[in-house]
Biopython code that builds the backbone (N, CA, C, O; Angstrom):
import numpy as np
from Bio.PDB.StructureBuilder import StructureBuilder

atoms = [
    (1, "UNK", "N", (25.262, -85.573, -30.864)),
    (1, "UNK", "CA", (25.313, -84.230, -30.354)),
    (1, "UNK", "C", (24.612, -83.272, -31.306)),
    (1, "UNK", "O", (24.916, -82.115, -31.595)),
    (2, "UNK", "N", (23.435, -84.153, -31.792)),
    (2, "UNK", "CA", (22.739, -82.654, -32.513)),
    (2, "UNK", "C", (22.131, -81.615, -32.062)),
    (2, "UNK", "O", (21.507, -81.663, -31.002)),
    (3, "UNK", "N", (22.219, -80.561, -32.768)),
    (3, "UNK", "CA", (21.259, -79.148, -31.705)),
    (3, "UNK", "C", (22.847, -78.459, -31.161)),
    (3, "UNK", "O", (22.785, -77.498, -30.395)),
    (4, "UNK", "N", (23.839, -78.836, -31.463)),
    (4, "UNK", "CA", (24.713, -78.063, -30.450)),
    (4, "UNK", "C", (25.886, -77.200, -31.608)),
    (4, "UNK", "O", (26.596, -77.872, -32.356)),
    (5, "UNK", "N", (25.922, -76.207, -31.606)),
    (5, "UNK", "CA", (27.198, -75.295, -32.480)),
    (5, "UNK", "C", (28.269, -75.888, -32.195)),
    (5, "UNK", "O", (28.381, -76.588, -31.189)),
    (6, "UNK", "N", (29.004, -75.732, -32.862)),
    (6, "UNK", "CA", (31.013, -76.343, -33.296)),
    (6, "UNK", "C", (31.184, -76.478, -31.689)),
    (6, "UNK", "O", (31.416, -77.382, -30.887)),
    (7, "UNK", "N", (30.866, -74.646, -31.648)),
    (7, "UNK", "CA", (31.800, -74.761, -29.862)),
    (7, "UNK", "C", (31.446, -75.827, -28.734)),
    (7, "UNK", "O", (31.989, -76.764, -28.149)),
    (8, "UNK", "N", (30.385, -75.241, -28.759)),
    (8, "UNK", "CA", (29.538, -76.442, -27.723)),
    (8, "UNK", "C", (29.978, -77.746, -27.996)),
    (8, "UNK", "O", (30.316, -78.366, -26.988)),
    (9, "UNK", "N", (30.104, -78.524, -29.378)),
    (9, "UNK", "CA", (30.852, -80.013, -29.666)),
    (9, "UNK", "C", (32.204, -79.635, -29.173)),
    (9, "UNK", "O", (32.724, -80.632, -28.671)),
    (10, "UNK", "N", (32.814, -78.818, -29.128)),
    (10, "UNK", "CA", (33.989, -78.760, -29.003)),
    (10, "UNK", "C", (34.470, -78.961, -27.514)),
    (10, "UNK", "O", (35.562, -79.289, -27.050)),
    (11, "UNK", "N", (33.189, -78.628, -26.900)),
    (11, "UNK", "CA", (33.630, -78.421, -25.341)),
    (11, "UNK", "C", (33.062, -79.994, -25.108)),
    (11, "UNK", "O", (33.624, -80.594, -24.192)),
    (12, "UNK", "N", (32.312, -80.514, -25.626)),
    (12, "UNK", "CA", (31.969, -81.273, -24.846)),
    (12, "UNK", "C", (32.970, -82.588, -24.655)),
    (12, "UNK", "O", (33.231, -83.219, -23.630)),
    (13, "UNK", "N", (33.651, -82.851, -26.660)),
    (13, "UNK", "CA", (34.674, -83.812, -26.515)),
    (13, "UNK", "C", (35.257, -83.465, -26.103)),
    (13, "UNK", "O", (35.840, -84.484, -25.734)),
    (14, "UNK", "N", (36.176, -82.143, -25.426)),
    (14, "UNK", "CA", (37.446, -81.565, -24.342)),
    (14, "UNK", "C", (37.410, -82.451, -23.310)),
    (14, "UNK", "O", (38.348, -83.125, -22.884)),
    (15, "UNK", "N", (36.399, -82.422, -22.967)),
    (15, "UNK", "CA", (35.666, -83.234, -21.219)),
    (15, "UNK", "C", (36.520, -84.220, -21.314)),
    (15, "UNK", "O", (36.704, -84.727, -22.420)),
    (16, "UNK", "N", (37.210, -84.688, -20.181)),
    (16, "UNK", "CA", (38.092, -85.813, -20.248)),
    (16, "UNK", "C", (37.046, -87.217, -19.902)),
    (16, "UNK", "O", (37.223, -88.333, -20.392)),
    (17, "UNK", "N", (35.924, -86.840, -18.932)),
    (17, "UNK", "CA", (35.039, -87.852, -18.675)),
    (17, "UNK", "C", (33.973, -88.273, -19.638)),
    (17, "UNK", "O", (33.148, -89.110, -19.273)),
    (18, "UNK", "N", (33.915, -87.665, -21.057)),
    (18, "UNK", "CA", (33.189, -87.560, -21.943)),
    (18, "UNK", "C", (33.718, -88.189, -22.807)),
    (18, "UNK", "O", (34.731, -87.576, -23.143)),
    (19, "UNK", "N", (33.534, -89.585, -23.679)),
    (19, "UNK", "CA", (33.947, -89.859, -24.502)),
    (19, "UNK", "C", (32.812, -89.907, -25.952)),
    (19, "UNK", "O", (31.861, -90.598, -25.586)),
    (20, "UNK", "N", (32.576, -89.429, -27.435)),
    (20, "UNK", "CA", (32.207, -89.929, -28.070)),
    (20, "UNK", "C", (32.689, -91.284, -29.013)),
    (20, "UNK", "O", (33.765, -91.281, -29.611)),
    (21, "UNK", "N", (31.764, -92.405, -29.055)),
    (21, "UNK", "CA", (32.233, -93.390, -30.096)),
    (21, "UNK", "C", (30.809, -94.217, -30.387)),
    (21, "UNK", "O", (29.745, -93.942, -29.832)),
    (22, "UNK", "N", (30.978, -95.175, -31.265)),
    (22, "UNK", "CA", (29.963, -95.982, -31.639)),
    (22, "UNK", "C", (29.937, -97.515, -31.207)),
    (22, "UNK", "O", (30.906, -98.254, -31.037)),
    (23, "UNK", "N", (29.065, -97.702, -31.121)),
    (23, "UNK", "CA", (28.753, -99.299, -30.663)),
    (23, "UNK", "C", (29.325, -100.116, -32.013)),
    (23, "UNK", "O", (29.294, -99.909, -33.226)),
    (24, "UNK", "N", (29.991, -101.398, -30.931)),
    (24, "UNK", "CA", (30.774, -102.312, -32.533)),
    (24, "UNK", "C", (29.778, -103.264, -32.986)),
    (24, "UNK", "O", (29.865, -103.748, -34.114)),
    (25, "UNK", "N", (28.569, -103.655, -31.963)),
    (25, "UNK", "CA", (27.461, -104.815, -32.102)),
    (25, "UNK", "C", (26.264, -104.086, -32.554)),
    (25, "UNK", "O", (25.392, -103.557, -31.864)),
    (26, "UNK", "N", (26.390, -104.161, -33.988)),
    (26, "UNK", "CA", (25.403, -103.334, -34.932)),
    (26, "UNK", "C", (24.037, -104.346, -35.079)),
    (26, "UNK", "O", (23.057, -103.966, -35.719)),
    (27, "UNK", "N", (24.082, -105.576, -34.462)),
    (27, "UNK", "CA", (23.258, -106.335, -34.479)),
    (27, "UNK", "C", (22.565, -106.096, -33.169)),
    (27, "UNK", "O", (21.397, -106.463, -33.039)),
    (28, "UNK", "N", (23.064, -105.637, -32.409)),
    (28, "UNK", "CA", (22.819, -105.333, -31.000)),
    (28, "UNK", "C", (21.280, -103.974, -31.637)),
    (28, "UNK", "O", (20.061, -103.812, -31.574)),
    (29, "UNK", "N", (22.575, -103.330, -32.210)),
    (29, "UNK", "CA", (21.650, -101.873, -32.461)),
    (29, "UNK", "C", (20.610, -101.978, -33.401)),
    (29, "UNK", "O", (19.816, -101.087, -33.704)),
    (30, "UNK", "N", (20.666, -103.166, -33.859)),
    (30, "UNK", "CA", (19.683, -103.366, -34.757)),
    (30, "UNK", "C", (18.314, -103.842, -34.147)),
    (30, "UNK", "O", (17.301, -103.285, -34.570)),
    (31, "UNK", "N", (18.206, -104.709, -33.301)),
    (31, "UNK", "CA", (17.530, -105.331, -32.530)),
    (31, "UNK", "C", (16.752, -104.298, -31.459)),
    (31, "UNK", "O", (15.565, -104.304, -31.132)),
    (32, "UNK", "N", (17.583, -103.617, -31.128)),
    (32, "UNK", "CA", (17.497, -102.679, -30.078)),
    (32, "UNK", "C", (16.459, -100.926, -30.420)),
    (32, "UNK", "O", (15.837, -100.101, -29.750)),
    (33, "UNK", "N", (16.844, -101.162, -31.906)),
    (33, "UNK", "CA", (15.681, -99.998, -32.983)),
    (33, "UNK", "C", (14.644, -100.563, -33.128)),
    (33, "UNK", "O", (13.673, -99.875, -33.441)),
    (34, "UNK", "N", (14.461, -102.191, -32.932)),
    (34, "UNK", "CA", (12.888, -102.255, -33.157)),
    (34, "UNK", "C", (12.065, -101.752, -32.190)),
    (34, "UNK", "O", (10.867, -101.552, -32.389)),
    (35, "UNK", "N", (12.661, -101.519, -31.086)),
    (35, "UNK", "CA", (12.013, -101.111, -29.633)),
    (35, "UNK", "C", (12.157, -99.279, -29.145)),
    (35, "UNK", "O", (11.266, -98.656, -28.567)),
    (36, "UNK", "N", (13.323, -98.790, -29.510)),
    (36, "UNK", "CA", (13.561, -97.213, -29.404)),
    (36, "UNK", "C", (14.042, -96.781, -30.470)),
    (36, "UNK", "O", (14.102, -97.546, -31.432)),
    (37, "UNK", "N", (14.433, -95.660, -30.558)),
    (37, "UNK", "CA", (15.168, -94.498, -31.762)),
    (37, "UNK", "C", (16.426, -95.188, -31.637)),
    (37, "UNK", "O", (16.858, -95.975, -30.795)),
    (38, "UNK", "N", (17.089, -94.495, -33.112)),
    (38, "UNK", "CA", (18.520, -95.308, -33.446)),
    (38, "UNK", "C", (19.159, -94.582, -32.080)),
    (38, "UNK", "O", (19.565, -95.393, -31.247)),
    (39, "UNK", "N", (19.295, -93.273, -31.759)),
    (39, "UNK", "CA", (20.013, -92.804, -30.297)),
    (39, "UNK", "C", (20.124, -93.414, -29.800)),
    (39, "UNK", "O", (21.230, -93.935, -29.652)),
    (40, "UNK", "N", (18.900, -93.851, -29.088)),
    (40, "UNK", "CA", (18.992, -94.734, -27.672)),
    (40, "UNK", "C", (19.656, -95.980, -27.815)),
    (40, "UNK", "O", (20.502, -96.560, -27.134)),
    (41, "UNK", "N", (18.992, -96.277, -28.993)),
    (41, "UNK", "CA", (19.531, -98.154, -29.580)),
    (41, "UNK", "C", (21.159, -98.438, -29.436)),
    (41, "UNK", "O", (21.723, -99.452, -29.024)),
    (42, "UNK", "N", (21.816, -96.970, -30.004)),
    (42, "UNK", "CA", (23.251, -96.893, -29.912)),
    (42, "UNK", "C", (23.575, -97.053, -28.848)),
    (42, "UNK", "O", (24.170, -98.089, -28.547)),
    (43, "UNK", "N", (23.268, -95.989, -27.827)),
    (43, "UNK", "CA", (23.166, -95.485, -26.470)),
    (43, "UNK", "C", (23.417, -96.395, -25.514)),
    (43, "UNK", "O", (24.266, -96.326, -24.624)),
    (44, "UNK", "N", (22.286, -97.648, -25.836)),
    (44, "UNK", "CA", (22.270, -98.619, -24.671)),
    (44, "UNK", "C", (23.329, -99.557, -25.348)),
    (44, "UNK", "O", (24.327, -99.754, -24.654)),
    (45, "UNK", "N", (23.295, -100.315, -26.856)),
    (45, "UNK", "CA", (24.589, -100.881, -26.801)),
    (45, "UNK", "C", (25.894, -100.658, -26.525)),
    (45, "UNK", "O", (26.632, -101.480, -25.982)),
    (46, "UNK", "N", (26.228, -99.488, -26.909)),
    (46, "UNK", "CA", (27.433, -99.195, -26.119)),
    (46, "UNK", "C", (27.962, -98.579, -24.569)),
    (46, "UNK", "O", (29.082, -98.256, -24.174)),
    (47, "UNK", "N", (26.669, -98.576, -23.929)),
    (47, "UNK", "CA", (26.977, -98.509, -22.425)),
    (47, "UNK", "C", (27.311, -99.965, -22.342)),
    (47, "UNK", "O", (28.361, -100.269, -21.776)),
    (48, "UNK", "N", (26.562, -100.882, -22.826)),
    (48, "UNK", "CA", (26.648, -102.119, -22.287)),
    (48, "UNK", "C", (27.812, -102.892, -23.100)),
    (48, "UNK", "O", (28.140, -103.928, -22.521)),
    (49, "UNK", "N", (28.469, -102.660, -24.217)),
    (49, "UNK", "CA", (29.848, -102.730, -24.386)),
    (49, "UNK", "C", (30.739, -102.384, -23.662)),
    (49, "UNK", "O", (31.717, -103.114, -23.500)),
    (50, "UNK", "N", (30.613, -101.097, -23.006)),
    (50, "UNK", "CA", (31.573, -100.572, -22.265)),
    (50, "UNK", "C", (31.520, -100.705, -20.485)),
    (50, "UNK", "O", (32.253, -100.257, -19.603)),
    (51, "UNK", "N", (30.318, -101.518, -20.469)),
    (51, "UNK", "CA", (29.686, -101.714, -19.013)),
    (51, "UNK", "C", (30.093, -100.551, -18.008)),
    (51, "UNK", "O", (30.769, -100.553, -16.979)),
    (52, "UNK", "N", (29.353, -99.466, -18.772)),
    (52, "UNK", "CA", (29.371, -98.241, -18.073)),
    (52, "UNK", "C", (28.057, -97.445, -17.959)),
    (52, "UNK", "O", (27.193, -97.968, -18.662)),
    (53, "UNK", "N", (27.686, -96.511, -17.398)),
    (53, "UNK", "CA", (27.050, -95.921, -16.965)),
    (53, "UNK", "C", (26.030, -95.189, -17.968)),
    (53, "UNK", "O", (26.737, -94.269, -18.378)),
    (54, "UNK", "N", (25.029, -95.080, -18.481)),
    (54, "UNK", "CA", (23.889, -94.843, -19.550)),
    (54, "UNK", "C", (22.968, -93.578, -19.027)),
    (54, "UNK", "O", (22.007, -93.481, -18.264)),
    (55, "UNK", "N", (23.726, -92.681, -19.803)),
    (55, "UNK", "CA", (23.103, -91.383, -19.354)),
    (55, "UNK", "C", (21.647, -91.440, -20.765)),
    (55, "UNK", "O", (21.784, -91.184, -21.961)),
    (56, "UNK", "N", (20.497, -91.820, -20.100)),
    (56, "UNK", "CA", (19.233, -91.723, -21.006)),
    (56, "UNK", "C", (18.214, -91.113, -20.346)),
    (56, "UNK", "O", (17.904, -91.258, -19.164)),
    (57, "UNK", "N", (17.528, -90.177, -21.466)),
    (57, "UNK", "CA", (16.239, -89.508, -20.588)),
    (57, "UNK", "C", (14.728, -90.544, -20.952)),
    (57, "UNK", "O", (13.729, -90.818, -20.287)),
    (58, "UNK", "N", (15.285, -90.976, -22.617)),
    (58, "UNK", "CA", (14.123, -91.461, -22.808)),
    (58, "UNK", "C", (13.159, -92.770, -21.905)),
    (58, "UNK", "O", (13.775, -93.745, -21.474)),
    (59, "UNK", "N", (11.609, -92.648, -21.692)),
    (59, "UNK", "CA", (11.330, -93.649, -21.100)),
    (59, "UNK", "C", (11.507, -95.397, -21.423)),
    (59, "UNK", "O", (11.892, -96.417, -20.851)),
    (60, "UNK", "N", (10.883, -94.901, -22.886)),
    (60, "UNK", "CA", (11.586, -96.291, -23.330)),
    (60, "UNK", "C", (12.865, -97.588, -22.815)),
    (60, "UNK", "O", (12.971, -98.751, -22.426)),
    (61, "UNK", "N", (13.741, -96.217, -23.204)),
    (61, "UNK", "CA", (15.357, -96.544, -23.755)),
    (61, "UNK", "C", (15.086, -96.698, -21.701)),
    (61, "UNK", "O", (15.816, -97.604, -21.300)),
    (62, "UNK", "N", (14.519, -96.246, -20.879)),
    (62, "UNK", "CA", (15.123, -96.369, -19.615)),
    (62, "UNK", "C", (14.709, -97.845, -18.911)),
    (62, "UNK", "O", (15.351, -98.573, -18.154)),
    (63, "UNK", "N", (13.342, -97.971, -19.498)),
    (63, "UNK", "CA", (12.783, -99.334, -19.251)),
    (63, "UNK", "C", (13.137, -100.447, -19.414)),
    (63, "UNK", "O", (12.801, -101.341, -18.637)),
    (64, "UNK", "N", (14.302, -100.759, -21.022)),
    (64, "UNK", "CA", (14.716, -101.225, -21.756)),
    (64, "UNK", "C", (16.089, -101.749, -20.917)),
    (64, "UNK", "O", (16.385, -102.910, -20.635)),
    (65, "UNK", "N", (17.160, -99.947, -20.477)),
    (65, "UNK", "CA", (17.857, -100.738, -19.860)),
    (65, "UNK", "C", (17.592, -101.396, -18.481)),
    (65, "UNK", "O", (17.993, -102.543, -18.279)),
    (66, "UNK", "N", (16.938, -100.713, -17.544)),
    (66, "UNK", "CA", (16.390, -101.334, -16.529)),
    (66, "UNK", "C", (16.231, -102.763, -16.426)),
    (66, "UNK", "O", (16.366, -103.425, -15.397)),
    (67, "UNK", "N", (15.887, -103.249, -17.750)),
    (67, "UNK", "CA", (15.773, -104.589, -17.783)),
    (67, "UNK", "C", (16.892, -105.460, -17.761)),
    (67, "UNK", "O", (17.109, -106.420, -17.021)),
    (68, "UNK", "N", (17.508, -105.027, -18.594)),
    (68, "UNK", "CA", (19.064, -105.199, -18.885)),
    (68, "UNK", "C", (19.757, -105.381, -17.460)),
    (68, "UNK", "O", (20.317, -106.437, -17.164)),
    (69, "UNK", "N", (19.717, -104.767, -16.972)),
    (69, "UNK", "CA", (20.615, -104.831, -15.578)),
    (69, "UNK", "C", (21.308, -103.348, -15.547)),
    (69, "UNK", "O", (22.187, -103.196, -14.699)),
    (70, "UNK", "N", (21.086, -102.578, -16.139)),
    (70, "UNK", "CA", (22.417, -100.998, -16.441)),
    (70, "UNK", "C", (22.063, -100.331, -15.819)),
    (70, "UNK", "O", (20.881, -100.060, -15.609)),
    (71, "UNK", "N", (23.185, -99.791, -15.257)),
    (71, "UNK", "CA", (23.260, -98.436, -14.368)),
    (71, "UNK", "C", (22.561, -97.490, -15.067)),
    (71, "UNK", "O", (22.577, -97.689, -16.282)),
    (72, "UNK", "N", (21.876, -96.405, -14.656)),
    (72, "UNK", "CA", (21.297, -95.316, -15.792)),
    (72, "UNK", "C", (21.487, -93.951, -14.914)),
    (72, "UNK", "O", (21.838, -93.713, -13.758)),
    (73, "UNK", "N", (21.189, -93.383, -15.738)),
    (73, "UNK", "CA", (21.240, -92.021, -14.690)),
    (73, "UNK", "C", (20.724, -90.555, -16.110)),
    (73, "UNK", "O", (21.453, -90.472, -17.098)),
    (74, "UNK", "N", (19.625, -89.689, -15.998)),
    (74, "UNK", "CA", (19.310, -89.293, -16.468)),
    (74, "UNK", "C", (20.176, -87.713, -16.893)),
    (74, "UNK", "O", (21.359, -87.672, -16.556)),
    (75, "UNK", "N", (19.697, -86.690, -17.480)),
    (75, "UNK", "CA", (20.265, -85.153, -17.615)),
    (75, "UNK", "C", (20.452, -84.932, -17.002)),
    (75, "UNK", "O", (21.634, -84.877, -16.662)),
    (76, "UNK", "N", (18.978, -84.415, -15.878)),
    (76, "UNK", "CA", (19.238, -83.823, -14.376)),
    (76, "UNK", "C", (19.537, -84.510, -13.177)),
    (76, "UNK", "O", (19.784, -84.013, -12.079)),
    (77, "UNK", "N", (19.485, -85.811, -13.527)),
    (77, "UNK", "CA", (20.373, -86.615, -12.322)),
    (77, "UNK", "C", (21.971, -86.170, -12.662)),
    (77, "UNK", "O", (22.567, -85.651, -11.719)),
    (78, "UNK", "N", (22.629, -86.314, -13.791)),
    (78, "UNK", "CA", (23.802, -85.867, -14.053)),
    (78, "UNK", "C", (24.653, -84.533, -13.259)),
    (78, "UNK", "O", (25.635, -84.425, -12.526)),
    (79, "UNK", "N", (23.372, -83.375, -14.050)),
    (79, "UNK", "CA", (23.464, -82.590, -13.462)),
    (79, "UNK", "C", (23.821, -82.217, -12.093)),
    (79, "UNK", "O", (24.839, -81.594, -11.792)),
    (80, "UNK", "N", (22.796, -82.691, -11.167)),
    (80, "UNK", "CA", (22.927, -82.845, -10.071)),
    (80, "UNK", "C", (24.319, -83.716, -9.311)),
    (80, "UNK", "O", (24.820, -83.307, -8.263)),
    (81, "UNK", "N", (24.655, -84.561, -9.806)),
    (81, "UNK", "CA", (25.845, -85.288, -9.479)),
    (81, "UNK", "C", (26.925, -83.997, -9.831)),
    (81, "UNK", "O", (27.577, -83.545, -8.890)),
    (82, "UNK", "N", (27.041, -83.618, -10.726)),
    (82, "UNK", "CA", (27.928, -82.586, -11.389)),
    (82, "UNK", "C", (28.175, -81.538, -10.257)),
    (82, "UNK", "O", (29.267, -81.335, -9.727)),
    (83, "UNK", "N", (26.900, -80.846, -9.937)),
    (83, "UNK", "CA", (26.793, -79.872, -9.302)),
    (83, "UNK", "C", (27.342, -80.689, -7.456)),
    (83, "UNK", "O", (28.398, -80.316, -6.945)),
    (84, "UNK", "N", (26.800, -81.323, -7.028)),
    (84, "UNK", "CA", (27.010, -81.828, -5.840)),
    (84, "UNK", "C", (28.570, -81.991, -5.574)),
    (84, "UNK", "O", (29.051, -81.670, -4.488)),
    (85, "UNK", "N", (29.493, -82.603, -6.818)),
    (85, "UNK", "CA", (30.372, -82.706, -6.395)),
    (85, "UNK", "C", (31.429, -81.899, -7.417)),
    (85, "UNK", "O", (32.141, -82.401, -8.287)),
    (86, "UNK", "N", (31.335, -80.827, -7.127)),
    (86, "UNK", "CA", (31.797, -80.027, -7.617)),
    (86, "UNK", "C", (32.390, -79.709, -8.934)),
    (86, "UNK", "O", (33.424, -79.047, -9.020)),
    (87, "UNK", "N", (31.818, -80.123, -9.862)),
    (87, "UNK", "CA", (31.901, -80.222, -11.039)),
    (87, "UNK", "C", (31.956, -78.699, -11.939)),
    (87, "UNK", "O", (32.802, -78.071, -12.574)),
    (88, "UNK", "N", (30.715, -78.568, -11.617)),
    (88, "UNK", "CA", (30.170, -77.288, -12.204)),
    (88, "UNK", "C", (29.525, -76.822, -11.463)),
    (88, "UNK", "O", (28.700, -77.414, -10.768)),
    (89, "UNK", "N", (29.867, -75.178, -11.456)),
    (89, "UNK", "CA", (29.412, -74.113, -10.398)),
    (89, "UNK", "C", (27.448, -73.765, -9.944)),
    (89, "UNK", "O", (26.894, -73.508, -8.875)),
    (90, "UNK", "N", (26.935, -73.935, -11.359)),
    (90, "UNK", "CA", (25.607, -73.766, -11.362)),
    (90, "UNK", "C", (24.888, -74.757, -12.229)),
    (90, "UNK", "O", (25.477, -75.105, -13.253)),
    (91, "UNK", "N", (23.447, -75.378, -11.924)),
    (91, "UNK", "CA", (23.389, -76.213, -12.352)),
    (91, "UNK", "C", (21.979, -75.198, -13.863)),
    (91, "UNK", "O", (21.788, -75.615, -15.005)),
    (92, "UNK", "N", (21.293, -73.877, -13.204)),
    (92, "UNK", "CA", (20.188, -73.450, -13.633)),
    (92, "UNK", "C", (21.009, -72.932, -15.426)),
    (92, "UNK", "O", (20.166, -73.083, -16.310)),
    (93, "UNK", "N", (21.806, -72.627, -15.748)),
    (93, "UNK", "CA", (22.565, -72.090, -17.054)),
    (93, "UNK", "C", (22.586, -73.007, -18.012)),
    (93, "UNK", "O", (22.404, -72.745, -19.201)),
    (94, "UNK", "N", (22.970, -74.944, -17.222)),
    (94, "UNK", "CA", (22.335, -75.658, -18.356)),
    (94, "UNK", "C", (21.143, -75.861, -18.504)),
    (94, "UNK", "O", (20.791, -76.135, -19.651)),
    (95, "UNK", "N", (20.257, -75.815, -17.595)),
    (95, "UNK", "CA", (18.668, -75.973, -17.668)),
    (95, "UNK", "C", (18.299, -75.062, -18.595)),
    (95, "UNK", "O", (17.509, -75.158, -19.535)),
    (96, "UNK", "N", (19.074, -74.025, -18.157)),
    (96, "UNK", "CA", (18.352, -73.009, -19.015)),
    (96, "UNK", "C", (18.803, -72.979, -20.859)),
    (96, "UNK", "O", (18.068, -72.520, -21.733)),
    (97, "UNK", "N", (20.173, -73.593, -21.084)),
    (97, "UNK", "CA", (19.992, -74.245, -22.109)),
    (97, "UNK", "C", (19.550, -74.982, -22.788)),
    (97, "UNK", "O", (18.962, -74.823, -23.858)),
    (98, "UNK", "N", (19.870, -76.150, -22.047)),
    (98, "UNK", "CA", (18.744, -77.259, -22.709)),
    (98, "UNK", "C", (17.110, -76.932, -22.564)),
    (98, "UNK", "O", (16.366, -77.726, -23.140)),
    (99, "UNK", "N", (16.627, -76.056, -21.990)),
    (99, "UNK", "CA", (15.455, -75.705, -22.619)),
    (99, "UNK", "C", (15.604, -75.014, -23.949)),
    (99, "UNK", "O", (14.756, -75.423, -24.742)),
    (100, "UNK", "N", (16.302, -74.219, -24.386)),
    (100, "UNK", "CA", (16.415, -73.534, -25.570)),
    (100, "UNK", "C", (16.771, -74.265, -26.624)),
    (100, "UNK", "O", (16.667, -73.895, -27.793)),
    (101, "UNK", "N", (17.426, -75.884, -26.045)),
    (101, "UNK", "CA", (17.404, -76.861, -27.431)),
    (101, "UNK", "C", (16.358, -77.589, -27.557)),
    (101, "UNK", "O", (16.200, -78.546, -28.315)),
    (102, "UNK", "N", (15.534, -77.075, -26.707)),
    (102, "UNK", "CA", (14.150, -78.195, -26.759)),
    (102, "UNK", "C", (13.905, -79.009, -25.800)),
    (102, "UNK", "O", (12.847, -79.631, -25.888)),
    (103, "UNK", "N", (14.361, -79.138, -25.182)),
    (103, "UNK", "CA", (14.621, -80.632, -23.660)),
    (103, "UNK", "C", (13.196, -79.823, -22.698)),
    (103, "UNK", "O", (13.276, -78.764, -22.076)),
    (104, "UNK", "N", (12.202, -80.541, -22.812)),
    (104, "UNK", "CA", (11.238, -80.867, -21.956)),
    (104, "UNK", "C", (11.778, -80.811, -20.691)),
    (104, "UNK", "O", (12.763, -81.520, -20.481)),
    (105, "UNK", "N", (11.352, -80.130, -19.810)),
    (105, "UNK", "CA", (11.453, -80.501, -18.416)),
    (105, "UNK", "C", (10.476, -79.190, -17.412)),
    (105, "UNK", "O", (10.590, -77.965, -17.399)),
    (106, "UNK", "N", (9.666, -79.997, -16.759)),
    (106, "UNK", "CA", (8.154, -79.300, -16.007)),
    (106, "UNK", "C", (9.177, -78.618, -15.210)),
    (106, "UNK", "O", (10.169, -79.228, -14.810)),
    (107, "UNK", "N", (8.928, -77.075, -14.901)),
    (107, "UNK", "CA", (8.782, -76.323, -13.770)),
    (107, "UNK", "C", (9.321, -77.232, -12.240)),
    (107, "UNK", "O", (10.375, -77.154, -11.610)),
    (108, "UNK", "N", (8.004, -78.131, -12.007)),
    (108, "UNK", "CA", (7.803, -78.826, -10.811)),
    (108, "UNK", "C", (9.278, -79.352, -10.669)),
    (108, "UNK", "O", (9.967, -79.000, -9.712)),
    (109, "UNK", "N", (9.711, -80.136, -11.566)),
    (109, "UNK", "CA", (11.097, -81.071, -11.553)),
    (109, "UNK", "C", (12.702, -79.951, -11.516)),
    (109, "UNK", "O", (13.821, -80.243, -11.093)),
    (110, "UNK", "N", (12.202, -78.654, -12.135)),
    (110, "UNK", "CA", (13.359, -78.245, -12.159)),
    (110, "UNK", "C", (13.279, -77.332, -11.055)),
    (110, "UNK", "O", (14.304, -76.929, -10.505)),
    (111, "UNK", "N", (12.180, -76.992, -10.707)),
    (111, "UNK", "CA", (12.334, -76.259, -8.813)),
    (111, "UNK", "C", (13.199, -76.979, -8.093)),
    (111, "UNK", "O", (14.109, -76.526, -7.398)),
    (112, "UNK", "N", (12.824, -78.475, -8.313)),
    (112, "UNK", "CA", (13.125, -79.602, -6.887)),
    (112, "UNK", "C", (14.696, -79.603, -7.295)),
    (112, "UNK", "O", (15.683, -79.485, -6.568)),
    (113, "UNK", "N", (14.619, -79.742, -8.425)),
    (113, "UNK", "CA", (16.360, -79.771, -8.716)),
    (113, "UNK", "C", (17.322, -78.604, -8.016)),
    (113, "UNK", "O", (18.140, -78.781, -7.113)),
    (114, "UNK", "N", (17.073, -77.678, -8.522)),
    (114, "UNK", "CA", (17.503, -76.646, -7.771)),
    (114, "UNK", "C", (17.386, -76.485, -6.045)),
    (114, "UNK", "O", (18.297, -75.892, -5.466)),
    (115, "UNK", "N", (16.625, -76.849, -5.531)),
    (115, "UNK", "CA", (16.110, -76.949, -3.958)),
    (115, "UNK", "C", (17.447, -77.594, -4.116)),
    (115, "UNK", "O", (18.484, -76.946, -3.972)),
    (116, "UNK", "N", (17.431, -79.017, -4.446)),
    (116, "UNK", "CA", (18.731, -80.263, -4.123)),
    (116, "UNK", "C", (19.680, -79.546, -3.875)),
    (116, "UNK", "O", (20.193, -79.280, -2.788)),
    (117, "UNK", "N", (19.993, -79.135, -5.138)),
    (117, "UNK", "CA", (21.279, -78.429, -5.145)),
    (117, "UNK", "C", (21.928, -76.730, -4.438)),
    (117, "UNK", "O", (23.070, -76.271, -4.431)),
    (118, "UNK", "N", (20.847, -76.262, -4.004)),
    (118, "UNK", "CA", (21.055, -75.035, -3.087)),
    (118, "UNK", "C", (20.587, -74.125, -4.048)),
    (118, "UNK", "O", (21.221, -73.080, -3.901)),
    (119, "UNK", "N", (19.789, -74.034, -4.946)),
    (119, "UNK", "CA", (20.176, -73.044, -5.858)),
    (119, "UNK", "C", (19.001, -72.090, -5.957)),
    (119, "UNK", "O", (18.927, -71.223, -6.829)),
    (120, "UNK", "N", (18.029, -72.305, -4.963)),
    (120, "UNK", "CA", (16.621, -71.625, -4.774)),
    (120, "UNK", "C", (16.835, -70.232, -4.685)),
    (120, "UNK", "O", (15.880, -69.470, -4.533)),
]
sb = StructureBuilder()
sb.init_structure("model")
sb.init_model(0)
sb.init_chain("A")
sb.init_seg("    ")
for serial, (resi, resn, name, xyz) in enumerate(atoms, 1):
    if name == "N":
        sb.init_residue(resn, " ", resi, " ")
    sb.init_atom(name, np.array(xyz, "f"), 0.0, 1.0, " ", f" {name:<3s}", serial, name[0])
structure = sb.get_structure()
């Protein structure tokens, strides 16, 4: 959770659907850094410890699990799930954050997002 103030960590471990922890197969993660960043490397071993769901943007890390067999699902796919089912009221306030932490994302992709979600 780097890039984010106390509060923001604070809210995010609150999330009951949010868990932070670390992968126990460091050999996993080891193997797994020769190919992506230590993030992702973590990222995908412990989705696949926990045979759960792998929220990754990177292409790499997405190819990687793809191969694997793992469910994936990206930011703004999240998002969108979030927003669809009633999660959270607006989806444009995190966009508009995570642009201010740096998170890449074209115009083109975040129109369509918004279209999805009603938010034009």
């Amino acid at each position: 959770m780097q890039g984010l103030s106390v509060k923001e960590k604070e809210y995010f471990r609150g999330l009951s659907f949010i868990s932070v922890e670390e992968p126990h197969d460091k050999i996993l993660v080891l193997v797994l850094k020769t190919l992506v960043d230590e993030g992702e490397a973590e990222a995908i071993a412990l989705a696949l410890e926990k045979n759960s769901l792998l929220i990754i943007d990177d292409l790499k890390g997405r190819k990687i699990a793809r191969r694997l067999g793992m469910e994936i699902i990206g930011t703004l796919g999240l998002l969108k799930v979030m927003k669809l089912k009633g999660m959270i009221k607006r989806v444009r306030p995190f966009i508009e954050k995570l642009r201010e932490k740096g998170f890449c994302i074209s115009d083109d992709l975040v129109n369509k997002l918004l279209s999805d979600v009603g938010e034009t």
